[in-house]
LUMGUMI-170770 format. One record per residue: z, y, x of N, C-alpha, C, O in turn. Coordinates in pm, whole numbers, plus 50000, padded with zeros to 5 digits. Atoms other than C-alpha are relative to their C-alpha. Layout:
% LUMGUMI-170770
ZYXZYXZYXZYX/...
This chain:
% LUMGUMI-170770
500745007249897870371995454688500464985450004501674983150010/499355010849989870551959554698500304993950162499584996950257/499035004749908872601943054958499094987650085498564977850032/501005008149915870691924855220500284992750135501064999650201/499375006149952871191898155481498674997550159498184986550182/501395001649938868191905155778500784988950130501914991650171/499624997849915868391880856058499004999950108497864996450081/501155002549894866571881956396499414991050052499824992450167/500355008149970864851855256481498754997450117497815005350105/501225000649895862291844256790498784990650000497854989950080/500825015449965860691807356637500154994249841500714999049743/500195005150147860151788156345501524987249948501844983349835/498715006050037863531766356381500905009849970501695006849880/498944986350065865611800556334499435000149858500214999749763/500335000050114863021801456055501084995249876501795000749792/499655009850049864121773355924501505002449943501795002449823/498814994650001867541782655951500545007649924501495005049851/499784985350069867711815855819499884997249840500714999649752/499675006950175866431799255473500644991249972500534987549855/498945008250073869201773755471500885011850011501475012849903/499004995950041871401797755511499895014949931500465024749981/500244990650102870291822655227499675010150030499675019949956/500164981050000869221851255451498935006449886498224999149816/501244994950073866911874555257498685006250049497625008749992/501154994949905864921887455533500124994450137501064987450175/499785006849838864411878055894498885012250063498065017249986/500774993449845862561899756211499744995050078500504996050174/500995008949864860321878856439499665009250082498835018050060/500175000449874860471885856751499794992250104500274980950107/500135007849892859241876157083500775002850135500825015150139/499244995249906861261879857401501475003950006502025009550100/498714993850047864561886057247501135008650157501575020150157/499064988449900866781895657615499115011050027499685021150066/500694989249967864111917957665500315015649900500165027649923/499824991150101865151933657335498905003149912498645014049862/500925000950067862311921557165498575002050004498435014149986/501084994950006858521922657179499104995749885499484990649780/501165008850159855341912056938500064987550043500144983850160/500265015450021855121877456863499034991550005498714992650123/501695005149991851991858556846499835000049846500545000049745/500335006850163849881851956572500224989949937500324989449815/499645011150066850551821156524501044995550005501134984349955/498935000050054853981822656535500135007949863500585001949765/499864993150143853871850556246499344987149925500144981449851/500765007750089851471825656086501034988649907501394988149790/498395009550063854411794256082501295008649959502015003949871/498704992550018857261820156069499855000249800500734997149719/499824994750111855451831855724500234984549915500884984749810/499905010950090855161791355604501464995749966501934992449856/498405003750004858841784155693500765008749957501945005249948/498974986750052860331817955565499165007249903498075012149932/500484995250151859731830555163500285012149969499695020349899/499844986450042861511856755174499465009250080498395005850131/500754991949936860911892655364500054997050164500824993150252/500125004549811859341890255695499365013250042498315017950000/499904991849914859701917355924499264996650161499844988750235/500674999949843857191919656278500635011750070500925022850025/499524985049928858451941456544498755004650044498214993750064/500884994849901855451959856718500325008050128500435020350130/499154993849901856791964157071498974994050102499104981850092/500865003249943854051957357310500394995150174499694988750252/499425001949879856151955457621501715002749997502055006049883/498555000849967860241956857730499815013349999498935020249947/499874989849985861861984957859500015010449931500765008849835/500154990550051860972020857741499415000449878498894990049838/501094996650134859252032857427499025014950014498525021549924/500914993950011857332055557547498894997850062498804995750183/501285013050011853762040857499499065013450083499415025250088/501294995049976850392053757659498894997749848499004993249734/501275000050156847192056357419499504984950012498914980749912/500475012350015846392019057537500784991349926500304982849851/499185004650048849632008157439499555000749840498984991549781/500624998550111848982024457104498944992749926498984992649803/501305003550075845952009456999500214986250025499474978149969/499365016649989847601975657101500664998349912500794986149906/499074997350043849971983056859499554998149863499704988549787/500955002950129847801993256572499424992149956499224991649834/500855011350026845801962956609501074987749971500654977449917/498715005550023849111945956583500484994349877500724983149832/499464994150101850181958356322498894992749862499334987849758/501085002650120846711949556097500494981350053500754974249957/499855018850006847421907456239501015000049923500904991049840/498475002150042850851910856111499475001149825499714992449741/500214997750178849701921355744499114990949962499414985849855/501205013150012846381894055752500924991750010500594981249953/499085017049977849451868155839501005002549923501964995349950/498834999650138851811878555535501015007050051501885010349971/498974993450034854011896355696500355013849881499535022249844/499024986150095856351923455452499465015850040498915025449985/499694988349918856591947455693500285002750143500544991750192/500004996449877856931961056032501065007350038501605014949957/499154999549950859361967456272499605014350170499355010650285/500774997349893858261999256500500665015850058501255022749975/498724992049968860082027756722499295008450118499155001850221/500714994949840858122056657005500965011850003501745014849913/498854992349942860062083157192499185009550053498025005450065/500624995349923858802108957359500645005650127501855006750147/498784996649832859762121057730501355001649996502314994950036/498524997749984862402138957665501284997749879502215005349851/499365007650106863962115357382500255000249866501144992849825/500754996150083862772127557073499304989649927498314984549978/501035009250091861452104356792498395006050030498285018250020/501454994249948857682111856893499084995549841498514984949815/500864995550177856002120856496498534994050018497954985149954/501565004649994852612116956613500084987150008499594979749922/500715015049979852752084056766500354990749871499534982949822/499735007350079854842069456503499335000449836499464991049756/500464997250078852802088456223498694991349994498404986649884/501205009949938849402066956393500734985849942500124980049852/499365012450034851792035756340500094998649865499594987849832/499414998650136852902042055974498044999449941497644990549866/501195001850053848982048755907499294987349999498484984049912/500585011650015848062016556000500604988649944500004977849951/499065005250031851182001155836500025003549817500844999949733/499894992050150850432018455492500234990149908499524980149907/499785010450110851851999755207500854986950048500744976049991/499645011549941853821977055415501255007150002501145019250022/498654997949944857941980255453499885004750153499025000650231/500014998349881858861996255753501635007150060502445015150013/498424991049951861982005655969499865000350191499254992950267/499864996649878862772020056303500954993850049502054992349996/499165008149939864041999556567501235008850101501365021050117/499164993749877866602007656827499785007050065500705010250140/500424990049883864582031957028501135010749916501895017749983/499094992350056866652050656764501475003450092502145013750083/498615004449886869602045357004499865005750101500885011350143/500384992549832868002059657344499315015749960498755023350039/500304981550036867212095757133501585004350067502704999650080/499004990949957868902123357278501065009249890501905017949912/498754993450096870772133156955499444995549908498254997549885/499955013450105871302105956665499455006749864498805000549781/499534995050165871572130756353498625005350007497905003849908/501474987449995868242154956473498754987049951497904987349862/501255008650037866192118456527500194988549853499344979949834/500015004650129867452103656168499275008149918498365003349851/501014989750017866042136556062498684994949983498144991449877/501745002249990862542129256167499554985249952498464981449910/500225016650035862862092156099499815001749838498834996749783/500564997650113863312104955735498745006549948497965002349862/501614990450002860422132655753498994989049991498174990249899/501365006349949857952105555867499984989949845499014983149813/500475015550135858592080855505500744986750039500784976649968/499225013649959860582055055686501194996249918501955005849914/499325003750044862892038155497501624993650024502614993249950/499385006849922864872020055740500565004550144499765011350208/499594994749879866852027656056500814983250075501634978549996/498965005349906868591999456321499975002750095499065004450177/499624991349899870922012156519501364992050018501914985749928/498495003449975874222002056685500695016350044501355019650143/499184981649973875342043356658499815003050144500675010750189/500454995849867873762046257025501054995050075501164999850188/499195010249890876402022957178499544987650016498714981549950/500635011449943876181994657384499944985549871499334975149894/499885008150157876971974556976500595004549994501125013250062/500074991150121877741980556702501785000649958502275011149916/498684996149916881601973356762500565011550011501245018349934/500274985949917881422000856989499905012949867500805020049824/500654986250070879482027056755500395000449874499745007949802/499745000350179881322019256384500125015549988499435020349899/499674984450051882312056656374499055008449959498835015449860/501594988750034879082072756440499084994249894498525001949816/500745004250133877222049556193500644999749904499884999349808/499274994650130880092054755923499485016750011499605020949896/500264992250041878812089855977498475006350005498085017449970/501665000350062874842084355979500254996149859499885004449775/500205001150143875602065455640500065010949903499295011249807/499754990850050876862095355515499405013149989499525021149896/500754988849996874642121155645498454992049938497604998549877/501485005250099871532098755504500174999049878499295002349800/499924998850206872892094355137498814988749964498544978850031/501175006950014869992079754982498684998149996497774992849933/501384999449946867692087755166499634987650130498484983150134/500365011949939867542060655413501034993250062502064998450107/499195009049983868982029355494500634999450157499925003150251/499365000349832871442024255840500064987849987500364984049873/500205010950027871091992355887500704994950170500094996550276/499714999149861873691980956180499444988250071499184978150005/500545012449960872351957156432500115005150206499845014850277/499744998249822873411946656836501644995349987502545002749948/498605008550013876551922956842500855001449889502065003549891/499365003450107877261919456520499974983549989499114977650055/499735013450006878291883056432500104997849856499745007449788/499565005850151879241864156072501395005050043501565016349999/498984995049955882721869756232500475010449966501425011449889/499844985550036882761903956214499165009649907499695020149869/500874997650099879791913055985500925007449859500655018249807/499214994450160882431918355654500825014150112500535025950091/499134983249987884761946655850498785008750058499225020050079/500804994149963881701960655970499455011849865499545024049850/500214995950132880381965455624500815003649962500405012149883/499214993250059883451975755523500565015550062501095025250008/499534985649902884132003155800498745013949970498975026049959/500884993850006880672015955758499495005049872498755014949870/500934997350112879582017355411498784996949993498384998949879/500935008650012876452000755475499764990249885500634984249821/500335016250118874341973755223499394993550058498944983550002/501385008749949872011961055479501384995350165502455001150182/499705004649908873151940755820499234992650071498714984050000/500795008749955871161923856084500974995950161501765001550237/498955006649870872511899956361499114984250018498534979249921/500825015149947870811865656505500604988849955499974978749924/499595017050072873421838756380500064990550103500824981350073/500115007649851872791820156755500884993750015502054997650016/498965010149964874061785556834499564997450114498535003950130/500625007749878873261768457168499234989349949499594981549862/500605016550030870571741557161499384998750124498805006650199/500335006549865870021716457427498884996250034498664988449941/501245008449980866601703957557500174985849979501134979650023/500175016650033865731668357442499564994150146499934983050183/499745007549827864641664557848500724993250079501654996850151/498475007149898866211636158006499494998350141500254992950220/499844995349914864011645258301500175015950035499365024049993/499894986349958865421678758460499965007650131500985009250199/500214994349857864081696358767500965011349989500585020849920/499274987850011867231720658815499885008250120500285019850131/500474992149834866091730459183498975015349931498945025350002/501364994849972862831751258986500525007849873501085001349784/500184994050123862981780958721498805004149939497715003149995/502004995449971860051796258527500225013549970499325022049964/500124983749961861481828358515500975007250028501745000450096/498504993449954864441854658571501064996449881502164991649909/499145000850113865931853058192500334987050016501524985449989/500065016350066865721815158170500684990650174500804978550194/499595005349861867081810758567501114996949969501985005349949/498595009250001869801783458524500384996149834501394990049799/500185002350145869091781558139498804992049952498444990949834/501265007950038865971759358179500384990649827499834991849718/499875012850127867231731457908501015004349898501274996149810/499274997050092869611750957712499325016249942499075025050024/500054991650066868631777757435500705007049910501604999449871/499724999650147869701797257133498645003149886497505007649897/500425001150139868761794156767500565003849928501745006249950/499154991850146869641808356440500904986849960500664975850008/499355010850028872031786456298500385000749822501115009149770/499724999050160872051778255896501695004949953502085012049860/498304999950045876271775255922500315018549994501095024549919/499504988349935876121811456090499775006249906500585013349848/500914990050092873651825655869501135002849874501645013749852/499555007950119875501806955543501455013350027501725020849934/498804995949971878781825155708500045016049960500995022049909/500344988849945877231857555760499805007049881500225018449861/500194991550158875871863055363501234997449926501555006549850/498734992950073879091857955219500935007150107501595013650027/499444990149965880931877255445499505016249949500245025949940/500734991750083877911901355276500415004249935500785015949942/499904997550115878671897354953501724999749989502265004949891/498944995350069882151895954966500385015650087500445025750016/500094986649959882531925455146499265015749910499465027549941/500914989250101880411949154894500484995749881500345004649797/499535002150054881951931454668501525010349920501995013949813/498454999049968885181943154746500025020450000501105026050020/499934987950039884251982354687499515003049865499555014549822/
């Protein structure tokens, strides 16, 4: 399997980013504290001009839960067909059912409209009620891909249990850790786990160019007291993050 460097991104300056600093893939997302939702079209559209290599869409139609209604669904599917008309790779997509259960059907509906496109399961992987049963079904369904921080709060946290998903998947599908991983820690990660794949954001602070600032007024809960300051992918992080990659895989 070759050794791969995904990172997450929300905008076309992470874009930007991510190809100075050699990632090989990136995941556009919208909403990132939310834990990600769909993006627009016309972000995928610039995402695909500014980024050559693989581009990953999440299809997450809302926060919170993953378990969708039939409207949700068909929001999803239709999603899913913009994302492939705008170049993306592949898709990024994850349903549950009540009682925490990879849900086959819905995600089987997803994969049909995804046909021929890369695909991996997001973190809902994480809120199943037992890790090893829903890798199981994640393989059954053709998926290739799994991110997961081993159902802890990161990936830190969960090295044990994903040193022993790698092991119970073989080569049948990829674990791919992701949820406070850093360049920092990225190489003992890979090295604890046995993993070839890693995903992590790279995030620097960037300031608003506003030199007027209404700090009395927010425009929403996430962004309350963060009006003029953001993060971004950062080329140094990224740059940091693929050789910690490669020397790390290296190094077995």
């Amino acid at each position: 399997m070759t050794r791969m460097l995904e990172i997450c991104i929300d905008g076309v300056a992470s874009a930007r980013a991510a190809a100075a600093g050699g990632a090989d893939r990136v995941e556009l997302c919208a909403n990132l504290p939310e834990g990600g939702t769909t993006p627009s079209a016309g972000m995928i559209r610039e995402v695909r001009v500014a980024f050559r290599g693989g581009l990953m869409v999440i299809i997450r139609p809302r926060g919170y839960d993953f378990l969708y209604s039939e409207e949700e669904m068909k929001v999803m599917r239709h999603d899913i067909g913009v994302a492939r008309e705008l170049g993306a790779d592949g898709v990024v997509i994850g349903c549950l059912t009540a009682d925490g259960r990879v849900d086959r059907e819905r995600c089987g509906s997803l994969l049909d409209a995804a046909r021929g496109m890369d695909v991996t399961f997001h973190r809902a992987f994480d809120m199943t009620r037992d890790l090893a049963e829903a890798m199981e079904d994640i393989v059954s369904l053709g998926i290739r891909r799994v991110l997961t921080s081993g159902g802890a709060p990161d990936v830190p946290s969960g090295k044990s249990v994903i040193q022993d998903l790698v092991k119970r998947a073989g080569a049948r599908l990829s674990i791919m850790p992701g949820g406070g991983v850093t360049e920092a820690n990225a190489g003992d990660i890979i090295r604890a786990t046995g993993v070839r794949e890693i995903h992590l954001s790279a995030r620097a602070d960037v300031q608003s160019g506003m030199k007027f600032r209404n700090e009395r007024c927010s425009m929403g809960t996430f962004s309350n007291g963060r009006e003029y300051l953001w993060r971004e992918a950062s080329g140094a992080k990224v740059r940091a993050a693929k050789l910690a990659l490669t020397a790390a895989l290296a190094g077995r």
